[in-house]
N, C-alpha and C positions, 0 to 999 in steps of 0.2 A: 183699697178695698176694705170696706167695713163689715164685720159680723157678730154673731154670737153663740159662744154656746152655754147652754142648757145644761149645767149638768147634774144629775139625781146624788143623793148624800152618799156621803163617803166617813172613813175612820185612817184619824193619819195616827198612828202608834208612837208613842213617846221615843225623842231622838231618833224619827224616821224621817223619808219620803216616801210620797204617792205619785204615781202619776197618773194621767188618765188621756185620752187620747178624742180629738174630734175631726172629722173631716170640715176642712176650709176649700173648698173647690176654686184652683189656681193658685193657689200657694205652691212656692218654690223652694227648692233648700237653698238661693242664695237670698233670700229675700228679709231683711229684714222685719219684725213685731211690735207694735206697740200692744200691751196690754192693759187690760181694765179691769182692777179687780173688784169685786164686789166692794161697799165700803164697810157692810161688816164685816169681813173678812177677821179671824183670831184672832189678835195679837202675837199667840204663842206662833203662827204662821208667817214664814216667807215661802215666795213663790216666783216661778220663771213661766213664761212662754216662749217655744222656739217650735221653728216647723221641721217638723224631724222627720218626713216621707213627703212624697210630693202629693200635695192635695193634703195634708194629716197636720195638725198643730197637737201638740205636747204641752198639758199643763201640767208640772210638778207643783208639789207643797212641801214644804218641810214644816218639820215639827220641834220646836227647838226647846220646848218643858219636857221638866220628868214627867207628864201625865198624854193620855194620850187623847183627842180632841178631835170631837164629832163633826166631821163639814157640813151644814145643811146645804139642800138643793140649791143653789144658786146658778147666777145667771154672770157668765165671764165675759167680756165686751173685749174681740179681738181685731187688729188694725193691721194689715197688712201693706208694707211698702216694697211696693214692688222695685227690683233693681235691674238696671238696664245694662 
């Protein structure tokens, strides 16, 4: 199951995380993600995809500079494999 979310800008605060939360309709918590991250994506960012309620996918970011670093709105490209 292929999707996306949209998501409007955000502020990840120096040595933080953010999360932010999207509904994937059929997503499972045993289900494995592939995700897509934007490709301009920071640098100063790493980030996870997990489905953390049923129906609900979790993107965090971390912020690994001392400064803190402005997400613009981007568009996150999420893969869901379903397990049987």
């Amino acid at each position: 199951m292929r999707t996306q979310a949209d998501l409007t800008s955000w502020s990840v605060a120096a040595q933080a995380c953010v999360e932010k939360t999207t509904p994937v309709v059929g997503a499972g918590l045993l289900d494995l993600l592939a995700a897509g991250w934007p490709a301009d994506l920071d640098a100063a960012l790493n980030g996870t995809m997990f489905v953390s309620a049923a129906s609900v996918v979790t993107i965090r970011l971390c912020n690994h500079s001392p400064a803190s670093v402005i997400v613009p709105a981007r568009t996150f490209g999420i893969v869901i494999l379903k397990s049987f």
